[in-house]
N, C-alpha and C positions, 0 to 999 in steps of 0.2 A: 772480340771476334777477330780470327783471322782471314783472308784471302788464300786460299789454296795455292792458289796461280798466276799469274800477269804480271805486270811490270813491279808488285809492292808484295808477292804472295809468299809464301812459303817454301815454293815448288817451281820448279820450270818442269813445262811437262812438253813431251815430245813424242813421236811414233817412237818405237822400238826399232833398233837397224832389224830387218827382217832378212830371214833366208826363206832360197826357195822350198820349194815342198822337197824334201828328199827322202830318203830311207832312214826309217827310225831305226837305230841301231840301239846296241845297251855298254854305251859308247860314255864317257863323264862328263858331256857338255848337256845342262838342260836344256827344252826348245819349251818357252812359255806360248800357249797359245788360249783361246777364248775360251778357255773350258775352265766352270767354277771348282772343277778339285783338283786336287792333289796341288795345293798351290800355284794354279796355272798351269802345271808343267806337262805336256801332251803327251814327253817321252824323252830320249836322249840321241842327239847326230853326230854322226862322226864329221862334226866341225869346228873349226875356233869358235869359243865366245866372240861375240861381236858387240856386248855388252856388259859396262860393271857390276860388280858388286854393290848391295847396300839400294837398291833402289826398289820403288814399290812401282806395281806395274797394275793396268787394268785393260779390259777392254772395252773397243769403243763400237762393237756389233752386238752386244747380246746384257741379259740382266747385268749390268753394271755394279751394283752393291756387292753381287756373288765372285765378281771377280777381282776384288780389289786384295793385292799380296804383297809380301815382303819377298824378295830376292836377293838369299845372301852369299849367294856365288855367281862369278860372272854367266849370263847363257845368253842363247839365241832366242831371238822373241819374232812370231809370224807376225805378218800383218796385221794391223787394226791391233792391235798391244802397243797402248801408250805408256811409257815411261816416268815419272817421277824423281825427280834428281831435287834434293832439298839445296835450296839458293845459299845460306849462310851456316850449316851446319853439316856434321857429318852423321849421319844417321845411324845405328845402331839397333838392332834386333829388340830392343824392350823400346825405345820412343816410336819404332816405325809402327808396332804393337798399340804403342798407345795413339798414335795419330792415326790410324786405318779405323782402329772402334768408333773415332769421333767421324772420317772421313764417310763411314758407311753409314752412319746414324742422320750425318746432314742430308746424304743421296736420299735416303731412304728406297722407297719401290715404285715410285712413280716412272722407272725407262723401265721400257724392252725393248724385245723386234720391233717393235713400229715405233716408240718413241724413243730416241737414240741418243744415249748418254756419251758425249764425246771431251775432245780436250779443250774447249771452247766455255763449257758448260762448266767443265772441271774447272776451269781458272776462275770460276765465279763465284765458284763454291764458297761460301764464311763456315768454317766451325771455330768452335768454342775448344781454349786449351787454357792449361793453367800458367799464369806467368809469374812471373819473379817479380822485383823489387823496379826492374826498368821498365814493367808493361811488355817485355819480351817474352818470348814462351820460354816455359821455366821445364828446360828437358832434362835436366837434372831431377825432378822431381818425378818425372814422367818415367824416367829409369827404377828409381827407386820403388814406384809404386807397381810395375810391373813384373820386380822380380819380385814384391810382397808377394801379389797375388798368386806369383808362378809356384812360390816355395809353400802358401796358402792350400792350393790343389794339388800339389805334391803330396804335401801332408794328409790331405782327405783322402786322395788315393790310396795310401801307404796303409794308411786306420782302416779303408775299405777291404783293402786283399788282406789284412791282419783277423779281422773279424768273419773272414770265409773261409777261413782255416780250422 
């Protein structure tokens, strides 16, 4: 079992630099905000990113399991969007994939509105990952096993629209 967060975790988690409320434009900066779809994203501002790439974000006002995302271009993130920045490693689109499924599976549905999942909670969080030969989490394997799956459902797709033909 890992620590998500705190002085020994996986993660340093942080608010999001936020902007203020402005005009949604269709602009290429994303603005992630508490909403569980479209990967957080509310819309696009005509602002600089104010954050990097590669980090997984949640929110710390509403069902928390439904908002937990990968961000793989730098954006603006509103208020109450905590951030995720992995402590010793660089994160990549198939482990963030595979550490979100474990992250949201530990949460599970115990917050809402009134019980409120925040970055506090998040740093106490333990889940379960696979590790290597040091007892480290083993993200090499965490790669490999996501782009199985991805090429896995490729495949079934590909057989599905073949066979409606």
């Amino acid at each position: 079992m890992f620590t998500v967060g705190g002085e020994k975790g996986l993660f340093s988690i942080a608010p999001t630099r936020p902007v203020e409320n402005a005009v949604i434009a269709s602009t290429s900066c994303p603005v992630v905000s508490n909403t569980s779809q479209s990967n957080g994203v509310k819309g696009y501002e005509m602002v600089t990113p104010n954050n990097p790439a590669n980090l997984i974000t949640f929110s710390d006002t509403t069902d928390s399991v439904y908002t937990v995302f990968y961000q793989p271009v730098p954006f603006a993130g509103y208020a109450h969007v905590q951030a995720m920045r992995p402590v010793a490693y660089k994160l990549t689109s198939s482990s963030a994939f595979f550490f979100i499924s474990t992250f949201r599976r530990a949460i599970g549905t115990r917050f809402n509105w009134g019980a409120k999942f925040n970055r506090l909670i998040a740093n106490a969080i333990e889940v379960s990952l696979p590790v290597d030969h040091a007892g480290e989490p083993d993200y090499a394997f965490m790669e490999v096993f996501i782009k199985a799956v991805r090429k896995v459902v490729v495949g079934n797709l590909v057989g599905q629209l073949k066979s409606t033909r």
